[in-house]
C-alpha positions in Angstrom: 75.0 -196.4 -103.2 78.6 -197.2 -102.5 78.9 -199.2 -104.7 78.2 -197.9 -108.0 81.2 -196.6 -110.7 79.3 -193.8 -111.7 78.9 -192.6 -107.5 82.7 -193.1 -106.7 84.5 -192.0 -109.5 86.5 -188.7 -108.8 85.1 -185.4 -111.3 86.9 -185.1 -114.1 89.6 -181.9 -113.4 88.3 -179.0 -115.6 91.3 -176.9 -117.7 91.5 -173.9 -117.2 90.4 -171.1 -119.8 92.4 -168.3 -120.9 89.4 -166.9 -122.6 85.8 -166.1 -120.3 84.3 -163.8 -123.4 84.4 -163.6 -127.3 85.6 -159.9 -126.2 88.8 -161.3 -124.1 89.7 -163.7 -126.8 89.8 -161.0 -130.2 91.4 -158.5 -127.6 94.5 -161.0 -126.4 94.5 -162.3 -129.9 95.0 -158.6 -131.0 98.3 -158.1 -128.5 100.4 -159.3 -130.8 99.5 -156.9 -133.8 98.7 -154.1 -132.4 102.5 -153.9 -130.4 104.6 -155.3 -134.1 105.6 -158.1 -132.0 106.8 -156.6 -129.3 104.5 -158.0 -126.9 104.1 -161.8 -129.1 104.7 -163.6 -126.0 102.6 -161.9 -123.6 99.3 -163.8 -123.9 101.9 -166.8 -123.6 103.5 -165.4 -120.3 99.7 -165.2 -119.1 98.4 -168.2 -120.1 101.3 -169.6 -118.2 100.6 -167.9 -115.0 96.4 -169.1 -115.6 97.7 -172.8 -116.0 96.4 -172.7 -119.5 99.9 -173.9 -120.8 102.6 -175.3 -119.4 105.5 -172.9 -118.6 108.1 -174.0 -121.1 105.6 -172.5 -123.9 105.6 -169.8 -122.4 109.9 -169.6 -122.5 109.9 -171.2 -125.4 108.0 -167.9 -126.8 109.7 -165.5 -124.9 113.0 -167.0 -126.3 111.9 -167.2 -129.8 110.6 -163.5 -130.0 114.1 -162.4 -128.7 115.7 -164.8 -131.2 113.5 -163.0 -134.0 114.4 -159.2 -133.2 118.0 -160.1 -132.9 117.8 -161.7 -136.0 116.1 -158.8 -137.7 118.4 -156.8 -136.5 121.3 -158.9 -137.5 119.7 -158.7 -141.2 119.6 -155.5 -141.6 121.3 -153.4 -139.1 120.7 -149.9 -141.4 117.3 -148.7 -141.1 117.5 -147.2 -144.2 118.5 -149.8 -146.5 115.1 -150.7 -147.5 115.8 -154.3 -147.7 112.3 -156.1 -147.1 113.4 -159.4 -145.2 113.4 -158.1 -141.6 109.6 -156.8 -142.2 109.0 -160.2 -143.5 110.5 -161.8 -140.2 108.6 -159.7 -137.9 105.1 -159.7 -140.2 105.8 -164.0 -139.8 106.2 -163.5 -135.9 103.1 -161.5 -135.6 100.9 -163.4 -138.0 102.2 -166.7 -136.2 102.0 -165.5 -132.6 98.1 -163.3 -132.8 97.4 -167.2 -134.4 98.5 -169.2 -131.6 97.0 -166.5 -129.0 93.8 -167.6 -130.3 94.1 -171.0 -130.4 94.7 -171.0 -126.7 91.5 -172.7 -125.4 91.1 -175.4 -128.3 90.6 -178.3 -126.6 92.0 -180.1 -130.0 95.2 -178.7 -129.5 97.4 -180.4 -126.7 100.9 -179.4 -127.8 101.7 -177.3 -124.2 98.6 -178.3 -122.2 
């Protein structure tokens, strides 16, 4: 049966998953929020490491989550002002990185993959 397509074509490489459980997904997906952003680039670091994404996403968040605290803390260096624009910032950089986080394993995204 040598010589048949179907017998000597290679298997198809399988991507690896970030996710193994609906459990693992809600509780990376939760990272994010439940640290205020401190951690938003974590799952990213991880996914990295898995082969999930390539590793430039993974810089490319842990540049952009320093860029956002230094830039909340450039707007509004006085804790006490009250001035609502830094929560804003940081409440964007959650919301956007606990939404990417999940979107890990899509197989219809292949920005990073």
């Amino acid at each position: 049966m040598s010589g048949s397509p179907y017998f000597d074509q290679p298997l198809a490489p399988v991507r690896p998953r970030m996710f193994h459980s609906t459990v693992a997904k809600v509780v990376w997906t939760l990272v994010p929020v439940v640290t205020l952003g401190l951690c938003a680039a974590v799952p990213f670091v991880v996914a990295a490491v898995k082969g999930v994404v390539k590793p430039w996403l993974a810089v490319g968040y842990v540049v952009g989550e320093i860029a956002v605290f230094v830039a909340a803390t450039a707007l509004d260096p006085d804790p006490d002002s009250g001035n609502p624009l830094t929560g804003f910032v940081l409440m964007v950089l959650i919301i956007t990185s606990a939404t990417h986080t999940a979107l890990l394993d899509n197989e219809r995204i292949s920005i990073g993959k």
